[in-house]
Backbone bond lengths (Angstrom), bond angles and torsions (degrees), N, CA, C in turn:
res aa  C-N    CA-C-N  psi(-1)  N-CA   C-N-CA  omega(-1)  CA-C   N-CA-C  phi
1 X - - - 1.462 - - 1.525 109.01 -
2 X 1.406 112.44 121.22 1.620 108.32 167.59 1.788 114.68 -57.46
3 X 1.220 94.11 143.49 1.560 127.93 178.65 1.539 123.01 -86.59
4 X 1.398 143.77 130.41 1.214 137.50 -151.96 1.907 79.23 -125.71
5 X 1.612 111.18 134.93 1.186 145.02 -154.23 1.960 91.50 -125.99
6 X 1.336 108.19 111.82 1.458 95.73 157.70 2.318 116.06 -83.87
7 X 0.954 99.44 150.77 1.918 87.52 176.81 1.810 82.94 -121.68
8 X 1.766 95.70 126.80 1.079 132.47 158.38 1.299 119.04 -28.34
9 X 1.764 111.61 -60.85 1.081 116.71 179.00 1.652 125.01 -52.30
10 X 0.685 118.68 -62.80 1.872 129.60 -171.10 1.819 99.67 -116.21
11 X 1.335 160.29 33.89 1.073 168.28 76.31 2.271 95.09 138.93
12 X 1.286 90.94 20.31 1.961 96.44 -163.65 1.806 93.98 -80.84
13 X 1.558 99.46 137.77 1.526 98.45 175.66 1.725 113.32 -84.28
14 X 1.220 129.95 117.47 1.566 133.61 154.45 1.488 115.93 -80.30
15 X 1.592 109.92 149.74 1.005 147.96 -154.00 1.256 108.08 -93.76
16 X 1.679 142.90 81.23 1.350 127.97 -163.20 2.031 106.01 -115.41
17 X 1.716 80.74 113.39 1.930 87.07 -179.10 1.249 122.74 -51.94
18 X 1.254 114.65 137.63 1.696 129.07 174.40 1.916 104.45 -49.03
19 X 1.423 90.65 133.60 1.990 103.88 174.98 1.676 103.65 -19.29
20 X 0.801 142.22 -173.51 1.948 176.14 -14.91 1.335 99.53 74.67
21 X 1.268 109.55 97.67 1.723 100.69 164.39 1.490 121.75 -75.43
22 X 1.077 111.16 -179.65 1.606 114.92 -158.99 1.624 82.67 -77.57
23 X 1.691 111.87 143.23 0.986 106.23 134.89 1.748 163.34 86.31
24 X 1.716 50.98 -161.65 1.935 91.64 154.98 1.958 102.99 -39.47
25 X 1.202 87.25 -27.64 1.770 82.67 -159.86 1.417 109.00 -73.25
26 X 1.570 120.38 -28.04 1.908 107.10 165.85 1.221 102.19 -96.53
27 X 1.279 133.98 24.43 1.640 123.04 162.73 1.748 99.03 -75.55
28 X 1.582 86.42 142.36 1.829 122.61 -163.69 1.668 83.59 -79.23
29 X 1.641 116.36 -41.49 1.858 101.92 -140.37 1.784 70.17 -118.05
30 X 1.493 122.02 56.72 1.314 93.90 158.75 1.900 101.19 -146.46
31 X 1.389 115.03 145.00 1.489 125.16 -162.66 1.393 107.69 -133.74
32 X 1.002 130.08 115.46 1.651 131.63 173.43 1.145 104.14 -47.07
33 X 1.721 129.20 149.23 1.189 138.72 164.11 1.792 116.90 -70.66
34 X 1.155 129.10 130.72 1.330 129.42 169.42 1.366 120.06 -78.26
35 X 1.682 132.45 99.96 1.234 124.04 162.60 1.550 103.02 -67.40
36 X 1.452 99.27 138.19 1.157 121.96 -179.69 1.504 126.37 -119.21
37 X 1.344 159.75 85.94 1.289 156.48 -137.25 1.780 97.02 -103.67
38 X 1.072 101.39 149.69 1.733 115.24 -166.03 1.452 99.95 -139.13
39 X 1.045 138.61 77.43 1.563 139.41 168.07 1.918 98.95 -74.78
40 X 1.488 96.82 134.93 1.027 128.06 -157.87 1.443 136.45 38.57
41 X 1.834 99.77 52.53 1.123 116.27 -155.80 1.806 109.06 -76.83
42 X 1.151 112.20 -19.80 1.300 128.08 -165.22 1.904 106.94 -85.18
43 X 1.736 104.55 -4.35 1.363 99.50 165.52 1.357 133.37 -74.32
44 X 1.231 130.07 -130.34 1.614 138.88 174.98 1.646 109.65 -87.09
45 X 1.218 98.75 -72.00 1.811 106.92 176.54 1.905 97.01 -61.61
46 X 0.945 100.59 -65.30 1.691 110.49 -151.00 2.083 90.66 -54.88
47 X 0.932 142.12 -42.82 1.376 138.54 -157.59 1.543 91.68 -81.48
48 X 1.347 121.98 -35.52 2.063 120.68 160.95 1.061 100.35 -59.92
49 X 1.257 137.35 -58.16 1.420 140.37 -160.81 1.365 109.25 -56.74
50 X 1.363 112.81 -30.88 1.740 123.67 -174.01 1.676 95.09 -85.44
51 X 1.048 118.56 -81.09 2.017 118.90 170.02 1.599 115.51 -17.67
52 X 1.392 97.43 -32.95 1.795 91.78 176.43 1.533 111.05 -86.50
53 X 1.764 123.23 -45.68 1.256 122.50 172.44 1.648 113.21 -58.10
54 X 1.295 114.70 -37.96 1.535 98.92 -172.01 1.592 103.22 -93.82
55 X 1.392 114.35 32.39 1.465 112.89 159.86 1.224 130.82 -92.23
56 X 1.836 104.54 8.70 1.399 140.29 -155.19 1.357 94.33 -118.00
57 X 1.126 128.13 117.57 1.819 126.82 -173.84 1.385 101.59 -81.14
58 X 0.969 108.22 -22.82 1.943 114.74 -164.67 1.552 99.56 -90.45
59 X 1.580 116.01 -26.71 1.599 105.95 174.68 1.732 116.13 -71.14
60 X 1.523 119.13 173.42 1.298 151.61 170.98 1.474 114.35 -131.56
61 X 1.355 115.66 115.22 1.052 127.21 -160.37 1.817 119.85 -117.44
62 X 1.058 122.26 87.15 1.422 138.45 -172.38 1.721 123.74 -82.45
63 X 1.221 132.48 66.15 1.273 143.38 151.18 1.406 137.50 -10.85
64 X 1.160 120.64 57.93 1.855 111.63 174.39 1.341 122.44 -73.14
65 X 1.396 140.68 109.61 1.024 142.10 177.28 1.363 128.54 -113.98
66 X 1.035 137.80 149.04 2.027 126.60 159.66 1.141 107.64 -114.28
67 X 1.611 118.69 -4.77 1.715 109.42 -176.08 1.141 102.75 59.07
68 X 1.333 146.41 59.62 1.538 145.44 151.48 1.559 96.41 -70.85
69 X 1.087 98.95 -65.22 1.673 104.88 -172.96 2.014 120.70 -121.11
70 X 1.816 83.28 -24.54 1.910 87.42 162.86 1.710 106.19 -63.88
71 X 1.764 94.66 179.00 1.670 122.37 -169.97 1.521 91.23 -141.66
72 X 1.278 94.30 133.79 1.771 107.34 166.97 1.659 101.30 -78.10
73 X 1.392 111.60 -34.82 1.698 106.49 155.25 1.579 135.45 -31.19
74 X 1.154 109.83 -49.44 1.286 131.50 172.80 1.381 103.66 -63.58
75 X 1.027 136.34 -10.69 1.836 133.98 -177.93 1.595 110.24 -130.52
76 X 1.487 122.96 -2.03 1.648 128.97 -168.89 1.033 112.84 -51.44
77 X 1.829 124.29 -28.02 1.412 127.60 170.96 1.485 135.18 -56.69
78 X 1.582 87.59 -24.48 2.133 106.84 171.62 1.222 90.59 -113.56
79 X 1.254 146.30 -35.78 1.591 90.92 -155.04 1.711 120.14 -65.22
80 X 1.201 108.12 170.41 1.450 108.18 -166.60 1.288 131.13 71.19
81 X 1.930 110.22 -0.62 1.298 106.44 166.91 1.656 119.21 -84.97
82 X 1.528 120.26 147.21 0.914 100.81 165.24 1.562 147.52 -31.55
83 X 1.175 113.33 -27.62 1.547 115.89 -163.10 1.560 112.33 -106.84
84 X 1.017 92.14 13.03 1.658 124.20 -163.37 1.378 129.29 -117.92
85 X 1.373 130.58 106.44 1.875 130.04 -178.45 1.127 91.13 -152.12
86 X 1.703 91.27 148.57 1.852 122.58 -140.31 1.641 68.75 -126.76
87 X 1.558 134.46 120.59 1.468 118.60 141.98 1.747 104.77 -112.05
88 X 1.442 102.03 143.52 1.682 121.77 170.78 1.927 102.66 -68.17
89 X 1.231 94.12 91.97 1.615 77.09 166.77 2.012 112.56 170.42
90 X 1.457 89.51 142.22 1.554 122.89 -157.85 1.716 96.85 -72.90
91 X 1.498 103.65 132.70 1.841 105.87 -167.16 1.472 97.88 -98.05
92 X 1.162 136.87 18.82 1.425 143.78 133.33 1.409 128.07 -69.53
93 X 1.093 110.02 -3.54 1.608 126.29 157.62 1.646 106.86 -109.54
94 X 1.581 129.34 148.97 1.241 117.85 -177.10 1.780 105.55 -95.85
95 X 1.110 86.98 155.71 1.331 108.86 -177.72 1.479 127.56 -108.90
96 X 1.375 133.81 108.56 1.209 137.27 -166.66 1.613 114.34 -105.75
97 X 1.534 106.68 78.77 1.468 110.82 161.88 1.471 121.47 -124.73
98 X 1.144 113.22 164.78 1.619 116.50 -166.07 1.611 98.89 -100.88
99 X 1.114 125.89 109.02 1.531 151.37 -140.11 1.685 102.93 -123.84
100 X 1.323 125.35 178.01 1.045 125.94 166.57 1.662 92.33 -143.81
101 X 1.305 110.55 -68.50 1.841 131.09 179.28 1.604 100.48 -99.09
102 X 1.491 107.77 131.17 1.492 104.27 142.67 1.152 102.04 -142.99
103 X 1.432 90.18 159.92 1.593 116.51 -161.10 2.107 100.96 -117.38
104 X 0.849 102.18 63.28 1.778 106.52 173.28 1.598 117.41 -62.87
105 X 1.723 92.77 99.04 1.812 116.63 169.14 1.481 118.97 -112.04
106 X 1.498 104.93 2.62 1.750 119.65 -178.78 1.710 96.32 -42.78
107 X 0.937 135.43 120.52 1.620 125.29 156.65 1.522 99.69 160.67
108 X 1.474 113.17 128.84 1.700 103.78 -176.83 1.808 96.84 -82.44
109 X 1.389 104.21 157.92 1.561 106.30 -176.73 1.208 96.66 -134.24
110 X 0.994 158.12 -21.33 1.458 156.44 135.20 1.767 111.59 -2.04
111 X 1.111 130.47 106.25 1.713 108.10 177.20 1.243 114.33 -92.84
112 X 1.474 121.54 15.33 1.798 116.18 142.41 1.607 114.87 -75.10
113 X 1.456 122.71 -26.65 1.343 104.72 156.86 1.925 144.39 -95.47
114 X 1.523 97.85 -32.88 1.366 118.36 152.00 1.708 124.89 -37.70
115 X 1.373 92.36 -37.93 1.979 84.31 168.60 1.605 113.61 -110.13
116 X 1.477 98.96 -0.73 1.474 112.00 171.08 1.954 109.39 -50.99
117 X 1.145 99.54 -55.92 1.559 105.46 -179.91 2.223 99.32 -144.23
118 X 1.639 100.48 78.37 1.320 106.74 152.68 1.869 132.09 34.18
119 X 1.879 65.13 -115.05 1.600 119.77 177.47 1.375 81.23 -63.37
120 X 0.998 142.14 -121.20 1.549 133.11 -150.27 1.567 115.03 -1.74
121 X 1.286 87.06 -50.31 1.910 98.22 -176.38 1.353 111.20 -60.63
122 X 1.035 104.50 -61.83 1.417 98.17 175.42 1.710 125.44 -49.10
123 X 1.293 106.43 -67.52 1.425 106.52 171.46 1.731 129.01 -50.49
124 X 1.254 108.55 -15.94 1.651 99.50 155.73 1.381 104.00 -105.99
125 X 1.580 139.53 38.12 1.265 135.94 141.55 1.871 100.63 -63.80
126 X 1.972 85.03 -70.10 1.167 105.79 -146.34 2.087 101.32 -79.28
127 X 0.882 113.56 -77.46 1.479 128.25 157.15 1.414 109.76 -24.31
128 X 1.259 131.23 -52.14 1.375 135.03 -176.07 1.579 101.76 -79.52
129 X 1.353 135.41 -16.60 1.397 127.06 -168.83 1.807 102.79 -115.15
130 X 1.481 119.61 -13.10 1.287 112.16 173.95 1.454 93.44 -89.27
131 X 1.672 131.15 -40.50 1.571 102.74 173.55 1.536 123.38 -50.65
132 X 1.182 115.88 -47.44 1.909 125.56 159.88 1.536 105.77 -19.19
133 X 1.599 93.80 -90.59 1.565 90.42 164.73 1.547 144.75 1.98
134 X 1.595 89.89 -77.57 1.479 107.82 -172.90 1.200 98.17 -63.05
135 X 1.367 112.24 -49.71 2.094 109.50 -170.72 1.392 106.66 -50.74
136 X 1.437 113.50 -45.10 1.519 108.44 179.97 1.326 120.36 -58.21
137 X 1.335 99.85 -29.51 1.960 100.90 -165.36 1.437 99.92 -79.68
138 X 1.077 130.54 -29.83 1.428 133.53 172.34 1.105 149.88 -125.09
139 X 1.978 102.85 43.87 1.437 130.79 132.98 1.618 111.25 -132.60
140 X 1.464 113.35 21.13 1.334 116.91 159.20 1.603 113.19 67.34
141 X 1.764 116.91 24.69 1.209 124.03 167.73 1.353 123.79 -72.02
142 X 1.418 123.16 161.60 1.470 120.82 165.34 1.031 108.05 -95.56
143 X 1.693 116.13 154.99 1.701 117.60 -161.45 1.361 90.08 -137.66
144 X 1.652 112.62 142.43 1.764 125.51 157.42 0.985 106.28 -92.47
145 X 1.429 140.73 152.41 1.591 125.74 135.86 1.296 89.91 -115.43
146 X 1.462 102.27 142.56 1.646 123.88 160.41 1.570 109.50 -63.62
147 X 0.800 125.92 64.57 1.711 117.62 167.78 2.375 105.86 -60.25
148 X 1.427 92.19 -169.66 1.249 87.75 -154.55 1.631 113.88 -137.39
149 X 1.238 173.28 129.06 1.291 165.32 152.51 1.140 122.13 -18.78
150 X 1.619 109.18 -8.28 1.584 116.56 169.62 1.616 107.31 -70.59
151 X 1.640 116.00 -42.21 1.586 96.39 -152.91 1.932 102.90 -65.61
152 X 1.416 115.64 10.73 1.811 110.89 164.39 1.299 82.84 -73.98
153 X 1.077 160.14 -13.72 1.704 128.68 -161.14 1.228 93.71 58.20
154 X 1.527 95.78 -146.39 1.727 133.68 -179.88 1.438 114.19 -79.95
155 X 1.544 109.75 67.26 1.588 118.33 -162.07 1.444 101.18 -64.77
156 X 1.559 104.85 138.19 1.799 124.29 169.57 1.547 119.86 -74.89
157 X 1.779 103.23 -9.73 1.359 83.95 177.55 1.613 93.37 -143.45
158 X 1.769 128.85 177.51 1.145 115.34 -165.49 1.885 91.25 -153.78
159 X 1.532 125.42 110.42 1.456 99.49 28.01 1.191 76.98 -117.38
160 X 2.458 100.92 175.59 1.169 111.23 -170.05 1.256 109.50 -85.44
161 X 1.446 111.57 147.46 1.434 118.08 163.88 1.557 110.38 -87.12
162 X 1.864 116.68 167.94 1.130 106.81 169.86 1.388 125.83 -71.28
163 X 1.627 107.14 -16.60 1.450 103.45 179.36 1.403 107.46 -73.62
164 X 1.483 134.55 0.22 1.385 129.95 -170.96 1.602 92.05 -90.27
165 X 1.747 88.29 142.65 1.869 93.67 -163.82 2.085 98.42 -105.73
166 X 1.538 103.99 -12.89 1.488 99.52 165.88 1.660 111.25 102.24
167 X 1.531 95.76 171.22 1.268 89.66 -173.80 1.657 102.51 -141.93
168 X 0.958 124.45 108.21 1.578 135.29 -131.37 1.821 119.75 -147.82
169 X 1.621 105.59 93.87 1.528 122.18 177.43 1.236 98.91 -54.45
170 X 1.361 140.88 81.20 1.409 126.96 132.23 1.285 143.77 14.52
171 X 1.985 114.64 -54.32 1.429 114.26 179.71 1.374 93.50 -146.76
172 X 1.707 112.24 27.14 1.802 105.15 136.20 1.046 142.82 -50.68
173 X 1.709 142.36 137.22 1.057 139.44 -178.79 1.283 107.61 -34.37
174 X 1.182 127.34 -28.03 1.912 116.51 -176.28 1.461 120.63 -111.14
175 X 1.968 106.13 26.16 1.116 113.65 160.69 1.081 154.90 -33.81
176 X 1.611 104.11 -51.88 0.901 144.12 154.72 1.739 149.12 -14.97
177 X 1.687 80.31 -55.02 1.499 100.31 167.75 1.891 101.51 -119.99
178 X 1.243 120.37 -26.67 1.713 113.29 167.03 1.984 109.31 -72.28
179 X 1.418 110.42 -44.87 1.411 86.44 170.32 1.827 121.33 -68.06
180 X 1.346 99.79 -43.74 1.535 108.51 179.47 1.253 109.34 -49.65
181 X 1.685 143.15 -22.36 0.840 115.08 164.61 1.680 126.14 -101.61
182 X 1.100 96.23 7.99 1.392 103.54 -176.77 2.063 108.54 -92.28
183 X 1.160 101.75 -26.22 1.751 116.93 155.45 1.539 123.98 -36.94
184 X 2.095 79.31 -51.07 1.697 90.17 -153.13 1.722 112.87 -75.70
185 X 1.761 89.24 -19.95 1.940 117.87 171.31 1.241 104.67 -39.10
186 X 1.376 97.54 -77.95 1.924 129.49 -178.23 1.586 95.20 -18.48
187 X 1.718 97.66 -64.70 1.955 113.89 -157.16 1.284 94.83 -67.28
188 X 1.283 134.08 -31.31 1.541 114.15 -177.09 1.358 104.96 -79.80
189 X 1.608 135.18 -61.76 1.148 136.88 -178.56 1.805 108.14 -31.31
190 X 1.350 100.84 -72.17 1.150 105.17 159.43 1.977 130.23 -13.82
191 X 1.005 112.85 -88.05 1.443 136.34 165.09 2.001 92.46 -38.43
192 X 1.232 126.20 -47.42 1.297 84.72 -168.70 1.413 107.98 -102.41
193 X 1.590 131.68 -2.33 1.230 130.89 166.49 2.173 108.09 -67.89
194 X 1.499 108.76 -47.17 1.221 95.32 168.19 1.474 125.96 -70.47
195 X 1.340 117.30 -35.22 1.735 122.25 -161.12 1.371 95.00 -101.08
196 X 1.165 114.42 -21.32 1.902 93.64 -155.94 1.635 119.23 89.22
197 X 1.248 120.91 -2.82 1.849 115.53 -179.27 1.640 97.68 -63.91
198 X 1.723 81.19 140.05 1.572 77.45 175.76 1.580 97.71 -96.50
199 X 1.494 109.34 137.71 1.229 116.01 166.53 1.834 137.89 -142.54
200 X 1.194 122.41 -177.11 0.732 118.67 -156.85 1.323 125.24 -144.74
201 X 1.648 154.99 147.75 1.159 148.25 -147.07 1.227 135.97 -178.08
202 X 1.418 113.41 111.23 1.715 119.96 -149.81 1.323 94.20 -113.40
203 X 1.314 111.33 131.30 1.996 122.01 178.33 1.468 102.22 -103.92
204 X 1.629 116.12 92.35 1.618 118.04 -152.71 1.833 76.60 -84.94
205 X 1.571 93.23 148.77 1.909 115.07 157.77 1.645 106.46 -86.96
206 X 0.932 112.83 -166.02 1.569 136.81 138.08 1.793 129.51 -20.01
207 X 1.129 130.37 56.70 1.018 134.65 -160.68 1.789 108.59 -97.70
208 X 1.476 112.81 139.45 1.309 116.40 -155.98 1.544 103.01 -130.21
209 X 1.506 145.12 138.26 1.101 139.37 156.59 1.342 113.05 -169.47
210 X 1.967 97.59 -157.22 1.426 106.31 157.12 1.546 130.78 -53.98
211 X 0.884 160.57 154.43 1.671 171.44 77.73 1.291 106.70 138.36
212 X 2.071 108.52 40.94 1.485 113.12 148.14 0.987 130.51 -95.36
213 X 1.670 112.48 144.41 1.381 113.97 174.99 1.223 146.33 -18.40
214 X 1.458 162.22 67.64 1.312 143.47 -134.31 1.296 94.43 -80.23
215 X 1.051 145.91 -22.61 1.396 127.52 -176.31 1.688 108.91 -114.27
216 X 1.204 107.11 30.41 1.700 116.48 158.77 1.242 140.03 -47.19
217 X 1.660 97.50 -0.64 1.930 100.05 -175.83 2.062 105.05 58.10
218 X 1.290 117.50 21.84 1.736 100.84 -175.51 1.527 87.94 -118.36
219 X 1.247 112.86 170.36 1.597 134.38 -168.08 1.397 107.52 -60.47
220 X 1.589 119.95 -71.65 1.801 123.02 167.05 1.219 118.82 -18.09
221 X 1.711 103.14 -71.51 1.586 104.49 -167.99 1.229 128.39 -63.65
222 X 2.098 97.27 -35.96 2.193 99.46 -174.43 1.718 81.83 -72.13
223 X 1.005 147.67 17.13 1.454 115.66 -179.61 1.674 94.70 -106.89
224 X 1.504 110.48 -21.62 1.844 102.26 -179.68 1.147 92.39 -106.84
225 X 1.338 163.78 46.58 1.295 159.02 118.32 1.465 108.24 -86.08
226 X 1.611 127.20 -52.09 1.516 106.73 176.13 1.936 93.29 -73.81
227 X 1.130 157.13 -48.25 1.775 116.77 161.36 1.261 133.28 -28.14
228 X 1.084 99.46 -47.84 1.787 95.64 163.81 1.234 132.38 -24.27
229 X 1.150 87.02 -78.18 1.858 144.08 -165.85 1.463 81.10 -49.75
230 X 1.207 128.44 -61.60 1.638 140.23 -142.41 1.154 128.14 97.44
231 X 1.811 118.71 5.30 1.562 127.34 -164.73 1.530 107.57 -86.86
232 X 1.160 109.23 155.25 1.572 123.75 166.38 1.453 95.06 -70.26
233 X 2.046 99.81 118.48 1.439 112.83 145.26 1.463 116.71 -18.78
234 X 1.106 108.87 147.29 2.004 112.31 -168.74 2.137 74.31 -148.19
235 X 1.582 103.72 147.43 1.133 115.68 175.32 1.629 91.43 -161.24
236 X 1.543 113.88 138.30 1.594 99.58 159.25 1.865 123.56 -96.98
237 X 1.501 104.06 138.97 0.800 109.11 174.76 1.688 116.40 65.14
238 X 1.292 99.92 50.75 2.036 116.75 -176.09 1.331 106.64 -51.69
239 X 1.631 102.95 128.80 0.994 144.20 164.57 1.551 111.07 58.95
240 X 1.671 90.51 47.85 1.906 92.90 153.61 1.688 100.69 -151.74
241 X 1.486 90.29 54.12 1.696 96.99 -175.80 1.651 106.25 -138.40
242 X 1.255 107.59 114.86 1.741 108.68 179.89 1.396 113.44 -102.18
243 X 1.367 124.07 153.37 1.886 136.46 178.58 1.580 96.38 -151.77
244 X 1.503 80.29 152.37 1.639 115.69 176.23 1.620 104.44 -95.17
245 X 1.031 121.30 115.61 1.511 114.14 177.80 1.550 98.65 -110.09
246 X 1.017 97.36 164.04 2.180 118.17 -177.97 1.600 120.84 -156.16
247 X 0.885 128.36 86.11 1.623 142.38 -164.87 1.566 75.75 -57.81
248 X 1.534 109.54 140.31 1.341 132.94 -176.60 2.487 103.12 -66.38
249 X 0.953 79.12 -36.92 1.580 76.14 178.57 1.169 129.53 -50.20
250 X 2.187 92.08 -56.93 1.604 94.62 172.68 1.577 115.18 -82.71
251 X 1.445 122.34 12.26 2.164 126.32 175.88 1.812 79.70 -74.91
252 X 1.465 129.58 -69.68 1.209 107.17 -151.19 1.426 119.38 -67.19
253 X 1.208 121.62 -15.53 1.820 127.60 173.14 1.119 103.50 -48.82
254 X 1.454 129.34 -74.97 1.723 132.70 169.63 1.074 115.03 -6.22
255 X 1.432 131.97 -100.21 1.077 127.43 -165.44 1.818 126.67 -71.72
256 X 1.556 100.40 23.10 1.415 113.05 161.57 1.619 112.09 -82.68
257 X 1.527 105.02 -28.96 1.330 103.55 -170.12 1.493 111.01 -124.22
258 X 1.323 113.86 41.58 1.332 129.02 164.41 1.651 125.73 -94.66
């Protein structure tokens, strides 16, 4: 915006033009880099999710973790790269970085750890996704949250559509992470009908790969741990039970092109 200049001499206001931007700025072959923030990047999905963004030379890649259930293992290939910072830290506390994209996967989904400690779960649904929020609303980023195939509950019909609204224990043991994510829905919908954030929202299934848990309590792994083991496959109630499976490679493509 031009600037109004009083002159000393005769008391008349002049008109003084806004800076010359760099540049760079009518170059054809030139694109700003996207910092990108990855809360709970150091898990299973989220540490793929990071390998695919920093396969992008032009990205910046920002890490929130608490290690509840992530590995700084799972990321040993960046750290120390330039384009690359690992921060230790819980998204129930807010977080003040200058962002462009975040991609919010903070939340254990495993239900050997999710009922391990509750209340935790819940509060980085809910608590962990209004700090998201806020960061977005005030540096004007776009936000994912990974939501999940849990918030159907104990779906009545198969398979679910999105218009199916679910069928959902409230203060079941797996509340926790099926209400928490069905909260965190609300808070985004929410946030962009009041604020305007643009956002975004993936209802992950069953996802299977490299650097999951074998002892995760999920369908894939107890089926290659009792192989291991040497045990007879165990299934309940064989062959009137359906899953969505998703090889971890093609989960992180998705929300590149959302």
């Amino acid at each position: 915006m031009a600037q109004k200049e009083t002159n000393g001499s005769n008391g008349e206001h002049t008109t003084r033009p806004p800076p010359t931007p760099s540049p760079l700025r009518f170059s054809k072959f030139f694109q700003a880099n996207l910092r990108i923030l990855v809360t709970g990047g150091a898990g299973f999905i989220g540490s793929h999710l990071v390998d695919k963004l920093m396969e992008n030379e032009k990205h910046e890649v920002i890490v929130a973790d608490n290690f509840f259930t992530g590995s700084k293992d799972n990321l040993k290939k960046w750290i120390g790269h330039p384009r690359f910072e690992l921060i230790r830290h819980d998204v129930t506390q807010p977080l003040l970085v200058e962002v462009d994209q975040i991609y919010h996967l903070a939340c254990p989904a495993s239900p050997i750890f999710y009922k391990h400690n509750p209340v935790k779960t819940i509060k980085t649904n809910v608590i962990g996704t209004l700090n998201m929020l806020g960061l977005a609303k005030r540096v004007g980023a776009r936000i994912l949250l990974t939501s999940t195939s849990e918030v159907y509950g104990d779906p009545l019909e198969h398979p679910q559509t999105e218009a199916y609204w679910g069928n959902v224990n409230p203060i079941g043991v797996r509340s926790c992470y099926d209400e928490g994510k069905r909260v965190a829905e609300t808070l985004m919908f929410d946030y962009h009908r009041q604020h305007g954030i643009e956002i975004r929202i993936a209802r992950i299934f069953n996802t299977y790969g490299p650097r999951m848990n074998i002892d995760d309590g999920r369908v894939v792994s107890n089926f290659i741990a009792q192989a291991v083991r040497g045990e007879p496959l165990t299934v309940q109630k064989p062959g009137t039970q359906t899953r969505s499976f998703c090889y971890v490679a093609d989960m992180v493509c998705l929300p590149l092109h959302l």
